[in-house]
N, C-alpha and C positions, 0 to 999 in steps of 0.2 A: 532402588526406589523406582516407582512405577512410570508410565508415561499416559498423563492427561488424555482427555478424549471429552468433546462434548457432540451431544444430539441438537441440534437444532429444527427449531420447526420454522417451516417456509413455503411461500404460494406456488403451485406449480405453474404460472405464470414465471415467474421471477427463475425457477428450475429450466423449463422449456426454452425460453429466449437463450439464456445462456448457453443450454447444450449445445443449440443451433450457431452458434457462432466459431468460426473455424480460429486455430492459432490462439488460444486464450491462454493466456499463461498467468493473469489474475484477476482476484474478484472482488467485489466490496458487498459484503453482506451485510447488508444496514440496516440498521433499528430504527424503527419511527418516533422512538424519544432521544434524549438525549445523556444518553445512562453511559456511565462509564462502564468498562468492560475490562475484568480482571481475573478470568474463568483459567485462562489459558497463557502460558511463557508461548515464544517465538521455537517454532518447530515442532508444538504439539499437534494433531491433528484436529480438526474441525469438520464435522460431518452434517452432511441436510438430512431432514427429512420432512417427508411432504405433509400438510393439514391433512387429516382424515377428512373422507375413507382411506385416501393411500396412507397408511401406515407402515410406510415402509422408510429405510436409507438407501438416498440413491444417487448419493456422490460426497464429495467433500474437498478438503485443501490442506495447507500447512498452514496455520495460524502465525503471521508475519508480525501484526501491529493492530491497536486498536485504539480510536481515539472520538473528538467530535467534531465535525464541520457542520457549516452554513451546507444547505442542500446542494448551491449553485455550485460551490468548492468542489465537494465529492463529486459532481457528475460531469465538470471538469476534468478533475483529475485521472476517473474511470469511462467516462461515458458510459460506450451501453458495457462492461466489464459491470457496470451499477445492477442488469437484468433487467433494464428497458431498453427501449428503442430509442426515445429521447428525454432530454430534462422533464419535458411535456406530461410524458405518461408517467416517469417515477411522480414526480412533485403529485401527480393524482392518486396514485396508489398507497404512496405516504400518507396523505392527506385522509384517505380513507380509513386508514390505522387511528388517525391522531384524533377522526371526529372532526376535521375544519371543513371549512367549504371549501369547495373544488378551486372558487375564483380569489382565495386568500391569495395576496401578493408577497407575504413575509419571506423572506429568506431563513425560515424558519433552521435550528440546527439539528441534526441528526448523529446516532451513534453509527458508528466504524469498524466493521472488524477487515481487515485488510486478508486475503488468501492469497498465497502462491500456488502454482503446481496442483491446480483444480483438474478434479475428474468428472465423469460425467457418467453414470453406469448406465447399463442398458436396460430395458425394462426384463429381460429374465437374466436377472442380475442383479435386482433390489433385492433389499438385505431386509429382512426382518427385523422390528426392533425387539431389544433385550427381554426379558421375564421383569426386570425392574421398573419399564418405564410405563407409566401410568397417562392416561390418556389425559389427564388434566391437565398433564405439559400445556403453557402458550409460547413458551421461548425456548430453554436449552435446560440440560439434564447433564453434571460433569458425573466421569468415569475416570477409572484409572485401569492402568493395566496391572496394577496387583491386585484388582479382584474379579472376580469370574466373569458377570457381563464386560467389563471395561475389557479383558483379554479375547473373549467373544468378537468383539467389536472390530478390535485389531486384526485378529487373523482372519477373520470376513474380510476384512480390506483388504487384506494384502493379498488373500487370494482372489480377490473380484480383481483386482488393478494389474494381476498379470496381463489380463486379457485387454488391456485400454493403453492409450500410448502417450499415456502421460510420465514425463520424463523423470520427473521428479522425483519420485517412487521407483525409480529401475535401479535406483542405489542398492546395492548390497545388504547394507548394512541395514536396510529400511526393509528388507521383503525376509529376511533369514535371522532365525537368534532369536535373543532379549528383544524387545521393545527399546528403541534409542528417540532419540528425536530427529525431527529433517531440517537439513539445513534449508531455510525457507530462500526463493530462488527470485530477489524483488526484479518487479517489472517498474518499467515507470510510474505508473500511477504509485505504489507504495515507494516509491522511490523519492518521491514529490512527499508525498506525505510524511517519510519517515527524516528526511533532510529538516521537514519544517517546523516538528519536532523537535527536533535532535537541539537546533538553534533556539531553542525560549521561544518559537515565532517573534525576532525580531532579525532583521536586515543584517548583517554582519558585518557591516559598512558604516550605515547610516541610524544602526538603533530602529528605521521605522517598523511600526508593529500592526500594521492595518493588516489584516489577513487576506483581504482580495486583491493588495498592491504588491504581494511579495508572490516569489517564485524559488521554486528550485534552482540551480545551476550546475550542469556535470562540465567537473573542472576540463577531465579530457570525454570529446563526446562520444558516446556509447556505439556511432557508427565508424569510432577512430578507435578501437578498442580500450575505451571505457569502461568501466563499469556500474553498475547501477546500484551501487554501494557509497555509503555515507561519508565515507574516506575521500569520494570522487566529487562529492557535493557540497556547493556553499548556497546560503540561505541568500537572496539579495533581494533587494526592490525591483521592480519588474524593468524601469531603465537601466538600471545597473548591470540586471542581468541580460540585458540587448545589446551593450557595452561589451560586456564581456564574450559573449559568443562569437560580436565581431572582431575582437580583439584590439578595442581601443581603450581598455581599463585590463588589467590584472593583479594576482596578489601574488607575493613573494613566498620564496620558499621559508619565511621568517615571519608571513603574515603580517605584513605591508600592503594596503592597497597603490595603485601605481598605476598612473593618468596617464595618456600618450599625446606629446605634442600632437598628433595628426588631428585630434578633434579641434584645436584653434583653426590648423591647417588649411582642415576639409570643409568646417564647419563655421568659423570664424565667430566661434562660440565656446562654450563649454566652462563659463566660467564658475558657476556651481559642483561642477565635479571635482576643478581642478583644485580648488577649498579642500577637497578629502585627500588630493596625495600625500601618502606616505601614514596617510592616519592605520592607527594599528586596525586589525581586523577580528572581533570575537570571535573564537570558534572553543565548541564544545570544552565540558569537563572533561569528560571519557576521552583521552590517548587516544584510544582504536576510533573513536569517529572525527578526530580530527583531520584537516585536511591534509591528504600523503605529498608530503615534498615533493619526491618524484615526480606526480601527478600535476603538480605547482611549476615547476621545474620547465615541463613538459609546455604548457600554457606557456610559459613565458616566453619560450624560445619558439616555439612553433604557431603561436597563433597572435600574440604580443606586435602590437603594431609600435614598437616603439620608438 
């Protein structure tokens, strides 16, 4: 079976800011409505290309996650990885898509496609697009690599991205052969995202469901080798998750939440959290995105003010 591929059309604004940014390891290609996105599985490819006249492709990513935020959300989560410079200039550039006024205060929401392992080509290095696609495109166009443009599409990539140094694509298994899929490489921002997700968006704790009150959490942190996987993640309330970093709450290897005397101690307070010891702690359906013992293990003993 073949491997997905879509065209997408995008401002060369939104193209240019990006390329200019050094160390990008992901992107959030957003839609000015609020359209669910189901084009692409995790590890298919996602390709740009520019409005006409450039009608060409001239970069793309690994398609990680897709979902919908409030504006504010997403460019939290990515700032300029969003292809602005700040909340300022997206919230205008959206706005121009959607038809509102520039001075609309709404937190209006946006669709999501989350990229890892983005490339950036060079301009003698844009890629023609297929005999199939029709200039009438305004959004995306899916391919497969079982048929002639979609495998077109592929082997242009792969031999444009020998020459660029992006890491993600130097796999094997991803430049030689069949068409496979990439294991998508999350950075924080889809890390956050894909954590909060994964938890219903509610608290894992507390049940709360407010979207702008909750956060990520990486059990062990990603500058303590970590990693930026779902396994390492719990959904919490944003105190909860300040708690936890400093290590005066954690959960057990049995998913337990667990209060540490220090905050009466330090704090001569604390007695809404202390309500929660020992309460169980929801974590996902899916096994593989539950939180890894270990991981739990690790917190407790090494960062656990107990």
């Amino acid at each position: 079976m073949g491997v997905r591929l879509i065209v997408a059309v995008t401002d060369r604004d939104w193209f240019d800011h990006l390329r200019s940014l050094q160390g990008l390891n992901e992107v959030n290609f957003w839609a000015p409505s609020a359209t669910p996105f189901r084009a692409l599985a995790p590890g298919e490819l996602f390709l740009f290309k520019l409005h006409s006249p450039d009608n060409f492709i001239v970069g793309g990513g690994v398609f990680a996650h897709a979902n919908i935020l409030p504006c504010s959300l997403a460019w939290e989560a990515f700032r300029e990885a969003n292809g602005a410079a700040s909340l300022e200039e997206m919230r205008t550039r959206i706005m121009r898509y959607r038809r509102n006024e520039v001075d609309n205060r709404s937190d209006f929401q946006i669709g999501c496609r989350i990229l890892t392992q983005p490339f950036f080509l060079d301009r003698e290095n844009w890629i023609d697009v297929p005999p199939s696609w029709s200039r009438n495109i305004v959004t995306f166009k899916t391919y497969s690599t079982d048929d002639p443009d979609g495998k077109y599409l592929w082997d242009m990539i792969q031999n444009r991205i020998l020459s660029t140094a992006s890491p993600g694509f130097r796999d094997e298994q991803a430049r030689y052969g069949e068409p496979v899929l990439v294991r998508p490489r999350l950075g924080q921002g889809a890390f956050r995202i894909l954590v909060t997700d994964t938890y219903g968006r509610r608290c894992a704790v507390t049940a709360e469901r407010t979207l702008p009150a909750l956060d990520a959490a990486h059990i062990r942190p990603y500058s303590q080798g970590g990693a930026h996987e779902v396994w390492n993640g719990l959904l919490f309330r944003r105190d909860i998750h300040s708690l936890f970093d400093a290590g005066y709450v954690t959960v057990t290897p049995d998913y337990h939440f667990e209060v540490s005397r220090r905050i009466k101690e330090e704090f001569e307070n604390g007695r809404d959290y202390y309500a929660l010891n020992g309460r169980s702690v929801a974590v996902p359906d899916r096994i593989d995105a539950r939180p890894d013992p270990a991981a739990l293990s690790w917190h407790n003993t090494q960062r656990f003010r107990s």
